[in-house]
C-alpha positions as a Markdown table, in Angstrom:
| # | Residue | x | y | z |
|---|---|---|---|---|
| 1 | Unk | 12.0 | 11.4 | -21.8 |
| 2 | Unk | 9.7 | 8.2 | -22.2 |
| 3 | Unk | 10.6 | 4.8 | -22.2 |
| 4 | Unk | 9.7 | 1.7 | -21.9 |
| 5 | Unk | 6.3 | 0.2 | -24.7 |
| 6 | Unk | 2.8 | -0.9 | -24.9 |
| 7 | Unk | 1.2 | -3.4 | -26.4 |
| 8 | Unk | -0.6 | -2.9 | -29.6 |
| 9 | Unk | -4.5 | -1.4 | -28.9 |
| 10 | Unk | -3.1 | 0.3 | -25.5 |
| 11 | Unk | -1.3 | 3.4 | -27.0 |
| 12 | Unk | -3.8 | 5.3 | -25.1 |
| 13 | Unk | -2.3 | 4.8 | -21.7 |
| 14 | Unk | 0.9 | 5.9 | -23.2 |
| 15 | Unk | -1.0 | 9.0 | -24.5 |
| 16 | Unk | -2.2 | 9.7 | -21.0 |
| 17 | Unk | 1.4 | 8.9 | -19.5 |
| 18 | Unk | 3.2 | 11.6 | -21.9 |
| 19 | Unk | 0.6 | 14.4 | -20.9 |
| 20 | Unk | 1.6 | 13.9 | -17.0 |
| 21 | Unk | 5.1 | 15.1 | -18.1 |
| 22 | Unk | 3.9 | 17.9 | -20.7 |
| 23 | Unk | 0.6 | 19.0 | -18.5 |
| 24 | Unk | 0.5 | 17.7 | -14.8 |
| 25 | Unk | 4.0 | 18.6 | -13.8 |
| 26 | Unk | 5.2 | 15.1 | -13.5 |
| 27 | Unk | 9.0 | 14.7 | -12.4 |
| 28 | Unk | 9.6 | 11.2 | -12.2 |
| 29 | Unk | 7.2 | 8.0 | -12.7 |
| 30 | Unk | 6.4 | 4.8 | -13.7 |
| 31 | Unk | 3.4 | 2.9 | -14.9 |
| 32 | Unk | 2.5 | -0.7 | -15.8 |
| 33 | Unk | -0.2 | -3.3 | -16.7 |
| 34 | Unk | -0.6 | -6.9 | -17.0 |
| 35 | Unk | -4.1 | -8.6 | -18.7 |
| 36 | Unk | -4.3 | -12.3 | -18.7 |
| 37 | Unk | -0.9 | -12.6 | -17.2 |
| 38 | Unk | 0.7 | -10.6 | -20.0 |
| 39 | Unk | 2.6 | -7.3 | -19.4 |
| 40 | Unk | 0.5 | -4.6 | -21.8 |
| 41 | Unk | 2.0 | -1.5 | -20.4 |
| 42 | Unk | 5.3 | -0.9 | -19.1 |
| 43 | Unk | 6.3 | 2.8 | -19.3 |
| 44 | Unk | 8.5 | 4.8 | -17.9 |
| 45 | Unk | 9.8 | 8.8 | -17.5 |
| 46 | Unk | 11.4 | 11.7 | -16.2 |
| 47 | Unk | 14.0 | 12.2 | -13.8 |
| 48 | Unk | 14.4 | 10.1 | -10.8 |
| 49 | Unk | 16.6 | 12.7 | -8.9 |
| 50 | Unk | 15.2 | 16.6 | -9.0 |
| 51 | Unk | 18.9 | 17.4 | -7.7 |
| 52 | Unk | 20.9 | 15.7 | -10.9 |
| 53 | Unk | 18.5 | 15.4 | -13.3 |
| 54 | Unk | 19.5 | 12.0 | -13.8 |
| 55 | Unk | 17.1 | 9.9 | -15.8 |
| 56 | Unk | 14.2 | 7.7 | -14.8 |
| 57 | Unk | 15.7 | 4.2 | -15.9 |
| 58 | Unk | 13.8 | 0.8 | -16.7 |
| 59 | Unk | 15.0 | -0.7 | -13.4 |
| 60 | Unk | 14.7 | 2.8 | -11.2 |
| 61 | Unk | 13.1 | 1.3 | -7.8 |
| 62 | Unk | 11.3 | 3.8 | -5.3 |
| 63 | Unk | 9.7 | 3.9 | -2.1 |
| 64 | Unk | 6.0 | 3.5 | -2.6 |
| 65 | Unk | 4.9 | 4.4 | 0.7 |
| 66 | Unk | 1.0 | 2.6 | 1.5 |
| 67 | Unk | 1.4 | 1.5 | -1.6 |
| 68 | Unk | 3.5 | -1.2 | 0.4 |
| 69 | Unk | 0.1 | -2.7 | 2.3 |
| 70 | Unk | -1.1 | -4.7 | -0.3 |
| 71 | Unk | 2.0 | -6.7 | -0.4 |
| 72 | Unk | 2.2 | -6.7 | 2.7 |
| 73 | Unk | -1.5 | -8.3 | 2.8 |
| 74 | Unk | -0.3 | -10.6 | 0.3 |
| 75 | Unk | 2.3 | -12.4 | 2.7 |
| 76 | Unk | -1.0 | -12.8 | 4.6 |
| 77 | Unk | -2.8 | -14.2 | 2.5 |
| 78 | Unk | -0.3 | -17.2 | 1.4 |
| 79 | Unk | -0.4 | -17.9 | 4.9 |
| 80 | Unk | -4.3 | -18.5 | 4.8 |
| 81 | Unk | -3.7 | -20.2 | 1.8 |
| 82 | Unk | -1.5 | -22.7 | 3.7 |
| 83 | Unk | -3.5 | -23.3 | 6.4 |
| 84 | Unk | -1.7 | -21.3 | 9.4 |
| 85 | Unk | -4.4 | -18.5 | 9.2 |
| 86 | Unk | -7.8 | -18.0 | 9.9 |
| 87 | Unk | -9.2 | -14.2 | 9.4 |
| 88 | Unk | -11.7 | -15.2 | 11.8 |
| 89 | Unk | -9.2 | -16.3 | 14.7 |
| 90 | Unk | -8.9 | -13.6 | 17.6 |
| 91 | Unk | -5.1 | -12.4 | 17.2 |
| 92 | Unk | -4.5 | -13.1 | 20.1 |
| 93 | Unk | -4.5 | -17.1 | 19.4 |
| 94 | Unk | -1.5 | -16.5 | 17.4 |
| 95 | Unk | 0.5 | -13.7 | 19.4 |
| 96 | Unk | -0.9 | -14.2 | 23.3 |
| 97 | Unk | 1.3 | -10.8 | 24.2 |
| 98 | Unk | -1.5 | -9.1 | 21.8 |
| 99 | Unk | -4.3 | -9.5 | 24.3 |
| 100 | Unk | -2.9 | -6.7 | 26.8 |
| 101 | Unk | -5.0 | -3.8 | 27.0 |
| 102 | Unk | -8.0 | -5.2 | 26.2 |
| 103 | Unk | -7.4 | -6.5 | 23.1 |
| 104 | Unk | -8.2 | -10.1 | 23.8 |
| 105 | Unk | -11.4 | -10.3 | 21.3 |
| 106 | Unk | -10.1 | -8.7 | 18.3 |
| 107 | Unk | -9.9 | -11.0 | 15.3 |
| 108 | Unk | -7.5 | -11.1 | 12.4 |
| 109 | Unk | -10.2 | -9.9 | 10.3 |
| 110 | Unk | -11.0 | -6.7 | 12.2 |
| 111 | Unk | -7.1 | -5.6 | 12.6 |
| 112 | Unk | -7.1 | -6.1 | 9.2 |
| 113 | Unk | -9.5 | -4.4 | 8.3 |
| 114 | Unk | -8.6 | -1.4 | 10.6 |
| 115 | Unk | -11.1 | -1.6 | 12.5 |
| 116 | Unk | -9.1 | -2.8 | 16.1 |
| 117 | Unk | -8.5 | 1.1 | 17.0 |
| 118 | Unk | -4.9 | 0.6 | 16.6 |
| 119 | Unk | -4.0 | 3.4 | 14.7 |
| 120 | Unk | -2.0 | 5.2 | 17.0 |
| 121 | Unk | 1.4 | 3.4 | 19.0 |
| 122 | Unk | 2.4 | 5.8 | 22.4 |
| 123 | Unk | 5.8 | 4.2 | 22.9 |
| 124 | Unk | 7.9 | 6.5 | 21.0 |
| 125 | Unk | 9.3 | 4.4 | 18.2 |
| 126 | Unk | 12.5 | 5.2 | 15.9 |
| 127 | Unk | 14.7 | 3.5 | 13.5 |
| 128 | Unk | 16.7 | 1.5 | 16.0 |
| 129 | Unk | 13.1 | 0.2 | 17.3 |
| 130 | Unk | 12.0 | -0.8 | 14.4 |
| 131 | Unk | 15.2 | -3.0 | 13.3 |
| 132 | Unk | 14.4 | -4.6 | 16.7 |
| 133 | Unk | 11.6 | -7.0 | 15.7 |
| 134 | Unk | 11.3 | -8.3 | 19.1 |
| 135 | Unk | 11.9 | -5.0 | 20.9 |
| 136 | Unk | 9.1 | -3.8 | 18.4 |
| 137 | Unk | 6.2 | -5.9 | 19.2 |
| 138 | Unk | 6.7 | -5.8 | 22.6 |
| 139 | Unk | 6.2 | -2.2 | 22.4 |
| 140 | Unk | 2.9 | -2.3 | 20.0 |
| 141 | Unk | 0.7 | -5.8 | 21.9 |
| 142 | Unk | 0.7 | -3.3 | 24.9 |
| 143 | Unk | -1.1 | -0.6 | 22.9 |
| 144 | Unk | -4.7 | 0.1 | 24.4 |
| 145 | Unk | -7.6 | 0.4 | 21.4 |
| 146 | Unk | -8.3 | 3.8 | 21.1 |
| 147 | Unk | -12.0 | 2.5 | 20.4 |
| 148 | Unk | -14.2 | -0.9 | 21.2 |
| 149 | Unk | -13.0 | -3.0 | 18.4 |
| 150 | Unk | -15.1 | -3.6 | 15.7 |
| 151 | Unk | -17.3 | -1.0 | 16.2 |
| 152 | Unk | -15.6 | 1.8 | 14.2 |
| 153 | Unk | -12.9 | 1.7 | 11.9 |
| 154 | Unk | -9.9 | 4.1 | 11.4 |
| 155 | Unk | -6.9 | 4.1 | 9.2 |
| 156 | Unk | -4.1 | 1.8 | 10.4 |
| 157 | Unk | -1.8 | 4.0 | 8.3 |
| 158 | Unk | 2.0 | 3.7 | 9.8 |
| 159 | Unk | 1.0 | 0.5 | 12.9 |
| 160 | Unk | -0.8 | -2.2 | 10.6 |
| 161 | Unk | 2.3 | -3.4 | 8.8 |
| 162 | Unk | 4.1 | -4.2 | 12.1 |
| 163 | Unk | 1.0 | -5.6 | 13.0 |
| 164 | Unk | 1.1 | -7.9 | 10.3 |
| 165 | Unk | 5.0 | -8.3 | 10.6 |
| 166 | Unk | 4.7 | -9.9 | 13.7 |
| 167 | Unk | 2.0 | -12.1 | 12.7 |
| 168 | Unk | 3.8 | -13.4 | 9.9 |
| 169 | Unk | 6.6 | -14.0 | 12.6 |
| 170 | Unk | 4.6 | -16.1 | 14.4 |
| 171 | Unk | 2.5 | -18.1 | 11.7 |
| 172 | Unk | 5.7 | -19.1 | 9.5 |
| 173 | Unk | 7.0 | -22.0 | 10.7 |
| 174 | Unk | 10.3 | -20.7 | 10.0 |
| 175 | Unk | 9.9 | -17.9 | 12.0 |
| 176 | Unk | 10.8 | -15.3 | 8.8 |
| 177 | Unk | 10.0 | -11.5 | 8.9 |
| 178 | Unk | 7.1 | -10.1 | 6.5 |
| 179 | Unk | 10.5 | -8.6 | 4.4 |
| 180 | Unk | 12.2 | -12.1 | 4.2 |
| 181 | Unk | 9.1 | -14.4 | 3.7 |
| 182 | Unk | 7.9 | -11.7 | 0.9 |
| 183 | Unk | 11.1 | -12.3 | -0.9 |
| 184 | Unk | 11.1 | -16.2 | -0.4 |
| 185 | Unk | 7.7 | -16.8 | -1.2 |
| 186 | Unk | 6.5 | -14.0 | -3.6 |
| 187 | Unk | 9.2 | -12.1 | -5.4 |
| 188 | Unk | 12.0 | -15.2 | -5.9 |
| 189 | Unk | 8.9 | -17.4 | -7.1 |
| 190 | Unk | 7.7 | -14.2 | -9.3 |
| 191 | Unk | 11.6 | -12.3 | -10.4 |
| 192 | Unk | 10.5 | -9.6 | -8.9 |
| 193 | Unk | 13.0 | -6.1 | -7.5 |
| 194 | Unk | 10.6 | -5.5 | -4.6 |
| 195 | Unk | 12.2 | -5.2 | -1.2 |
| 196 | Unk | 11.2 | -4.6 | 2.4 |
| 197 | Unk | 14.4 | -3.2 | 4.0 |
| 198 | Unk | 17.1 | -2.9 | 1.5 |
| 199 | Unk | 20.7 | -4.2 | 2.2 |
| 200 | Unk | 23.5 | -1.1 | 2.9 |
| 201 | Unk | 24.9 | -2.0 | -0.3 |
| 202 | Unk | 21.5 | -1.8 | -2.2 |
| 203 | Unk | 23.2 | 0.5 | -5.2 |
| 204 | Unk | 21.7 | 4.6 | -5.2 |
| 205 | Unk | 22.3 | 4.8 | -8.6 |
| 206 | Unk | 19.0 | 2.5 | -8.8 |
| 207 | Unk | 16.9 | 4.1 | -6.4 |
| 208 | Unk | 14.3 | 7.4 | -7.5 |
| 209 | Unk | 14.8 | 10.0 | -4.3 |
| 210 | Unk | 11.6 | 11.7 | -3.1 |
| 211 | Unk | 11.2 | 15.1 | -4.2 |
| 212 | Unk | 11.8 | 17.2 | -0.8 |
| 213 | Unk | 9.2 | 19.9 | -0.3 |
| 214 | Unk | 9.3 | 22.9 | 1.6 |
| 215 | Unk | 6.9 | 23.2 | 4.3 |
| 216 | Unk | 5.1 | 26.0 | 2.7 |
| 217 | Unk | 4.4 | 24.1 | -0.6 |
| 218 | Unk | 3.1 | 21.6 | 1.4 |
| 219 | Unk | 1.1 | 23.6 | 3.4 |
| 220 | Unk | -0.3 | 24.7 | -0.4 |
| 221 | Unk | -0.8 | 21.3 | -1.3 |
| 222 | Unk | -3.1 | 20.4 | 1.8 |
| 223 | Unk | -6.0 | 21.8 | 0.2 |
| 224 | Unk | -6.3 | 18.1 | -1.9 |
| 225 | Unk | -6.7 | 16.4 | 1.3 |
| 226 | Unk | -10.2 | 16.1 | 3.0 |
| 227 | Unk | -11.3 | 19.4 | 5.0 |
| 228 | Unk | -11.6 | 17.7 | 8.0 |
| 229 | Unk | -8.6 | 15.6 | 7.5 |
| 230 | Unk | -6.3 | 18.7 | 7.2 |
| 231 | Unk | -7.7 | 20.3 | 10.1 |
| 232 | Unk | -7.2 | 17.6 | 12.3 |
| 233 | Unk | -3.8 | 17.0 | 10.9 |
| 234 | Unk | -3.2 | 20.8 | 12.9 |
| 235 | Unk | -4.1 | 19.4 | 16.1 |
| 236 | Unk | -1.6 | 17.3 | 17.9 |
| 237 | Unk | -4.3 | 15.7 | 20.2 |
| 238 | Unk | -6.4 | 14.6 | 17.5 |
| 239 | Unk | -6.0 | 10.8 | 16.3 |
| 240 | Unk | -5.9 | 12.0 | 13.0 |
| 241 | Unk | -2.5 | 13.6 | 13.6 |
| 242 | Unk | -1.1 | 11.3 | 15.9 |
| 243 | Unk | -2.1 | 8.2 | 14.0 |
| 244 | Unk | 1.1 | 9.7 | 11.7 |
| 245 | Unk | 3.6 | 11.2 | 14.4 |
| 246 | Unk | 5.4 | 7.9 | 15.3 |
| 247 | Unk | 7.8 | 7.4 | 14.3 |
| 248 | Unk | 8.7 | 11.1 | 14.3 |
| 249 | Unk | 9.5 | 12.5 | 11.2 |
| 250 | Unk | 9.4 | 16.2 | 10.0 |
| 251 | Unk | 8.3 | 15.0 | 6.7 |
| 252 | Unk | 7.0 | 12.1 | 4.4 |
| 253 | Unk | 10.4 | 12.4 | 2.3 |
| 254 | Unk | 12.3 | 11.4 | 5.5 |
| 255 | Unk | 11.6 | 7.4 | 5.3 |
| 256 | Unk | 13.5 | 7.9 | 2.1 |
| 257 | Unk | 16.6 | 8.1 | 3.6 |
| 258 | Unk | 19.1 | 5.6 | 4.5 |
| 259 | Unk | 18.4 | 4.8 | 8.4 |
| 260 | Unk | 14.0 | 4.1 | 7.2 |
| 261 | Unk | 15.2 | 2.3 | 3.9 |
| 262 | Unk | 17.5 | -0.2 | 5.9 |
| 263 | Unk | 14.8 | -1.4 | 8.3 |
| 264 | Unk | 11.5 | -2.9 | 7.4 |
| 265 | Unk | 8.5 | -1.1 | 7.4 |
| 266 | Unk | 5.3 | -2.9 | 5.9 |
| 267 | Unk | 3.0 | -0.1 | 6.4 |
| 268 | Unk | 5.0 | 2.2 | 3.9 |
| 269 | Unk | 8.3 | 1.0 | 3.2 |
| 270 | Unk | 8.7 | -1.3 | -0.1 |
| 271 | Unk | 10.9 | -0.4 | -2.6 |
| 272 | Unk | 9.7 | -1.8 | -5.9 |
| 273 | Unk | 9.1 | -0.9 | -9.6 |
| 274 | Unk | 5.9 | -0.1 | -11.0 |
| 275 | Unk | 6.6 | -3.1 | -13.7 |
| 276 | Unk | 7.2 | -5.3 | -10.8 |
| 277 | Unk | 4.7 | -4.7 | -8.2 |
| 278 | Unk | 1.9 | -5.1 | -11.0 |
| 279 | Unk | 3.3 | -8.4 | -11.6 |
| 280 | Unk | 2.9 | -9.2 | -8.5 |
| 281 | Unk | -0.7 | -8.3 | -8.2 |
| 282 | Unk | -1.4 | -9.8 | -11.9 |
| 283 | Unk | -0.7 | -13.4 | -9.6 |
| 284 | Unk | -3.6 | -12.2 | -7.8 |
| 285 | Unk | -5.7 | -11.5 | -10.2 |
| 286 | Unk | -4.9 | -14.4 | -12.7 |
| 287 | Unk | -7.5 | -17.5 | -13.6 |
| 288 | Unk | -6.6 | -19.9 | -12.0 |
| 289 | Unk | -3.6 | -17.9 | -9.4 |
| 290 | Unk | -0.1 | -18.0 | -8.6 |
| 291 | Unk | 2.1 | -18.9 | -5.5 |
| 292 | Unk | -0.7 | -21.5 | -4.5 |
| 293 | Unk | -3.3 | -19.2 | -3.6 |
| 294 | Unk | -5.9 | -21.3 | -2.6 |
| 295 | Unk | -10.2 | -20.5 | -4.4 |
| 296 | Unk | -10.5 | -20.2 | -0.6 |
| 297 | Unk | -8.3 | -16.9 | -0.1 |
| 298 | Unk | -9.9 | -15.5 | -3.3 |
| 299 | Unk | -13.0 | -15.7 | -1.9 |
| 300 | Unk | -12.2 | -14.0 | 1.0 |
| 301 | Unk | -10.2 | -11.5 | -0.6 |
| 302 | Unk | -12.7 | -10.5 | -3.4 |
| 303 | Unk | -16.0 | -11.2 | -1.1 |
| 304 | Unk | -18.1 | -8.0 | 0.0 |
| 305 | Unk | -16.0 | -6.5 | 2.7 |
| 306 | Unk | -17.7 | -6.0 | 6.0 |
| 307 | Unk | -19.0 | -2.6 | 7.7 |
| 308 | Unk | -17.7 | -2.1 | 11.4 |
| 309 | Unk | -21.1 | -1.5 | 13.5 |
| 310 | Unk | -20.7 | 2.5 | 13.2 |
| 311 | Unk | -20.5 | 2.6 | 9.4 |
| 312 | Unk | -18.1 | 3.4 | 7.2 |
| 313 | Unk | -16.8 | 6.7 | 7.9 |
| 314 | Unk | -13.2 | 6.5 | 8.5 |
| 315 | Unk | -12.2 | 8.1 | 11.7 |
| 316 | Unk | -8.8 | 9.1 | 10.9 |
| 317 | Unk | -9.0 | 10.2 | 7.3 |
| 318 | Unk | -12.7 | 11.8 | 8.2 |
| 319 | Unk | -13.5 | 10.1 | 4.9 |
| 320 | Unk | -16.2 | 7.2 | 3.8 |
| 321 | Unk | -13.8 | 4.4 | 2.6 |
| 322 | Unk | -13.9 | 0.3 | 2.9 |
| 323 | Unk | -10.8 | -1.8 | 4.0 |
| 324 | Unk | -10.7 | -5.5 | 3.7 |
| 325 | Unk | -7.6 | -8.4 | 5.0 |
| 326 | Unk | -5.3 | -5.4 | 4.6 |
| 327 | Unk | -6.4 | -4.0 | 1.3 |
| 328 | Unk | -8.6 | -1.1 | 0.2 |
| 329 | Unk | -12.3 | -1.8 | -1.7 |
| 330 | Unk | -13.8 | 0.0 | -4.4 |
| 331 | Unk | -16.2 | 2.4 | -2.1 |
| 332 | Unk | -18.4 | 5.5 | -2.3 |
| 333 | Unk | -16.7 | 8.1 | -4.7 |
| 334 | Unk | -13.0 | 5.7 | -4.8 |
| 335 | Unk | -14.0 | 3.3 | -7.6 |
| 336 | Unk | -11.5 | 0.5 | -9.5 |
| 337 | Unk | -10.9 | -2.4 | -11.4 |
| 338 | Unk | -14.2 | -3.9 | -13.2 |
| 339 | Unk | -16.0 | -4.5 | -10.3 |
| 340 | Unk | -16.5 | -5.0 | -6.5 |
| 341 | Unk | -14.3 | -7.9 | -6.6 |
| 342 | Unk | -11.1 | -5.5 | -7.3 |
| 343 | Unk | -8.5 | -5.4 | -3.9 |
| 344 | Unk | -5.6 | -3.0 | -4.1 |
| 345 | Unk | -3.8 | -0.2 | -1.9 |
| 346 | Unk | -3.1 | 3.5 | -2.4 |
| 347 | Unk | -0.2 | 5.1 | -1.3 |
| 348 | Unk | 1.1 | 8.9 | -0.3 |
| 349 | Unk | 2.3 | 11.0 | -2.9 |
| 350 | Unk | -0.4 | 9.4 | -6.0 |
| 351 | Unk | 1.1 | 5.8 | -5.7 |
| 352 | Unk | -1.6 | 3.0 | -7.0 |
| 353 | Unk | -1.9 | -0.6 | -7.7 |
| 354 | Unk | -4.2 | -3.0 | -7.4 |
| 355 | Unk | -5.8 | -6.2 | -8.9 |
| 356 | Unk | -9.3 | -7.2 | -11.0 |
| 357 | Unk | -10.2 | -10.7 | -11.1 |
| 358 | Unk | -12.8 | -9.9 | -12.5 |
| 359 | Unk | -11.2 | -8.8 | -16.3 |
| 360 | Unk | -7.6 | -10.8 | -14.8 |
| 361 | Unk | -6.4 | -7.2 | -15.0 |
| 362 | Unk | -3.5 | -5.1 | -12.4 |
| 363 | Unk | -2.1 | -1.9 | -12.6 |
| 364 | Unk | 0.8 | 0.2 | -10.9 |
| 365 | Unk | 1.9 | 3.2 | -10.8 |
| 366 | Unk | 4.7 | 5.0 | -9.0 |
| 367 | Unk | 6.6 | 8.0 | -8.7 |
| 368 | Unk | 9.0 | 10.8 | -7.0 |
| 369 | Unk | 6.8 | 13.8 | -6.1 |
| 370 | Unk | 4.9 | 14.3 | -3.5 |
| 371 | Unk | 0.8 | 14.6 | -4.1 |
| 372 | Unk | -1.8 | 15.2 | -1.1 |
| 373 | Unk | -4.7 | 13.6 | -2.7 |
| 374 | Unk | -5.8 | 10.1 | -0.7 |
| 375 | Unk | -7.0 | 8.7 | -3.9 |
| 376 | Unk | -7.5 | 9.2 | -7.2 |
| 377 | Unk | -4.4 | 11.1 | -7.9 |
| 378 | Unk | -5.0 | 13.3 | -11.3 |
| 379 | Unk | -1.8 | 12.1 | -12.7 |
| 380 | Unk | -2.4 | 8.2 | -11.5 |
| 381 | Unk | -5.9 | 8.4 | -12.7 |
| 382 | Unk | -6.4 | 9.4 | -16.0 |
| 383 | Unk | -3.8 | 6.4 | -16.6 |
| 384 | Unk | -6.2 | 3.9 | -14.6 |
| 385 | Unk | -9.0 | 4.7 | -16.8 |
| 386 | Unk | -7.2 | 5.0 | -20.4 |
| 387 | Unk | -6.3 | 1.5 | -19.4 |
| 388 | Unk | -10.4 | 0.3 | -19.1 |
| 389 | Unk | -11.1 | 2.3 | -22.1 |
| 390 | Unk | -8.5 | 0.5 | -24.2 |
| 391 | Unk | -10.1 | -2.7 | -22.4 |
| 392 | Unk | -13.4 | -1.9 | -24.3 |
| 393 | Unk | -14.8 | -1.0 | -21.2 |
| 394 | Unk | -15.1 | 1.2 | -18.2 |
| 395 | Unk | -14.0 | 0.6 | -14.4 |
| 396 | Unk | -16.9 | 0.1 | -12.0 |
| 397 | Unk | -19.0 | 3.1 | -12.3 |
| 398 | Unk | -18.9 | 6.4 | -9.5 |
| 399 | Unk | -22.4 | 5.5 | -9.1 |
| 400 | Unk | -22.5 | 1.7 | -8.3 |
């Protein structure tokens, strides 16, 4: 049922993996490491269809929902490194149409950091929309903030990759979508099977399908989320709910289905391996990195990140969390990595991966069905922490 190896002095993580399978009613999943630019762990397991039974393979790809922001935050960051970006620049200096409604102060840094009030899009948006890159951002630079910018933050969770797709539009001089510049500049350079969008003739026989769920399992499963997440996720007037309800889907499976896989969708639409989005994080985290990262981005990306005026309690999640150029912080009771330094993103369902410069350390994890917690899935986690422990040390503790 397992494949895949670790490297001597990390058979603990492989311990850990085994007992999601016999004790945490794992289906399908993946998990990798890389320290010092070297791949330590790389397991894999299970099924990667529920309906066949057919086997979690060593190149099984799967949709990794949020998971998906930290790459796309990586596009943005080899921009910065290049010189076309400035976190500090209002958006609208780049993109002029995003200054409608208001939105003429916001910087880069703020939408990135979810704190532009962005969360929710009113133009009803579908598949055919979102193929339509220009037809798209026309639709989202007339969105009004649903708060002043920079005074409160909320999660971006389904608008902040298209966000960040048209910027990358309009930085690159070649005018490439986030999908295409991400597999120019970051996964040809790297080898990695990481894809935003994948091509009709992308083979099925490589792809993990997402466990569908009855609604009433689901409705079981909502006791993991926040209680005043889940509540609000009952009310259709509440941000909370309609942060999520464009596109219109009946459930999270349905981006895993043909007309969603084709087009891209940076929020929560990669497709990648576990193996090969922790290689692409281990750039990130390496001494000196990859792609050309400048010392300039690393700073940015591993300095403190900053508080919108109102704190840190997340509007839309109801939750105290931090968000920084696209990427989530170590914060409150959500601690990783080694230290503060650690960037990475969570995703829906128990998807993880992230990067430590602080040890040269990154992690993923992926898989097929479906978990409610926001972080620290109980099958993702005990994996994240038998891979410190093998490190001779801890992650940053709940307390700092």
């Amino acid at each position: 049922m397992i494949g895949g190896s670790v490297a001597p002095g990390f058979e603990d993580v492989q311990r850990e993996f085994e007992r999601n399978f016999d004790q945490r009613r794992e289906l399908g999943a993946a998990c990798a490491a890389y320290v010092g630019g070297e791949k330590v762990v790389d397991l894999w397991g299970g099924v990667r269809d529920a309906r066949t039974r057919s086997p979690w393979e060593r190149d099984t790809m799967v949709l990794v929902y949020s998971t998906s922001k930290g790459l796309s935050a990586m596009t943005l960051a080899l921009a910065h490194s290049r010189g076309w970006l400035d976190y500090d620049e209002r958006v609208a200096t780049y993109w002029p149409e995003f200054a409608e409604a208001g939105k003429e102060d916001v910087t880069v840094r703020q939408l990135l950091a979810h704190q532009a009030g962005l969360p929710v899009v009113d133009e009803p948006l579908d598949a055919l929309v979102l193929a339509d890159h220009d037809r798209l951002a026309e639709a989202i630079a007339g969105q009004r903030p649903a708060w002043k910018p920079g005074h409160r933050h909320g999660y971006h969770g389904v608008s902040l990759g298209w966000y960040e797709g048209e910027l990358v539009r309009r930085l690159d001089p070649a005018g490439r979508t986030l999908g295409r510049f991400f597999a120019e500049e970051i996964a040809g350079p790297l080898g990695l099977d990481i894809v935003f969008g994948a091509p009709e003739d992308f083979p099925r026989s490589r792809l993990a399908r997402i466990e569908r769920v009855p609604a009433w399992k689901a409705l079981r499963g909502a006791r993991d989320l926040p209680a005043p997440m889940a509540v609000a996720m009952l009310n259709p007037r509440s941000i909370t709910y309609r942060a999520f309800a464009n596109p219109r889907i009946r459930r999270p499976a349905d981006l895993d289905t043909s007309q969603y896989r084709r087009v891209e969708f940076p929020a929560g639409g990669a497709l990648g391996s576990a193996r090969d989005i922790a290689r692409a994080y281990s750039a990130f985290a390496a001494d000196p990195p990859e792609l050309g990262l400048a010392a300039e981005t690393m700073e940015q990306l591993t300095r403190p990140p900053e508080p919108p005026r109102r704190g840190w309690r997340d509007v839309v999640l109801k939750v105290e969390n931090a968000w920084s150029l696209g990427f989530a912080r170590p914060h409150g009771e959500f601690r990783f990595g080694a230290s503060e330094r650690s960037f990475g993103h969570p995703g829906a369902g128990g998807s993880f991966a992230f990067a430590d410069p602080e040890r040269g350390v990154s992690f993923a994890y992926v898989m097929n069905r479906m978990g409610l917690h926001l972080v620290d899935d109980p099958r993702e986690k005990p994996l994240r922490d038998a891979l410190y422990r093998c490190l001779g040390g801890a992650p940053v503790s709940q307390s700092a």
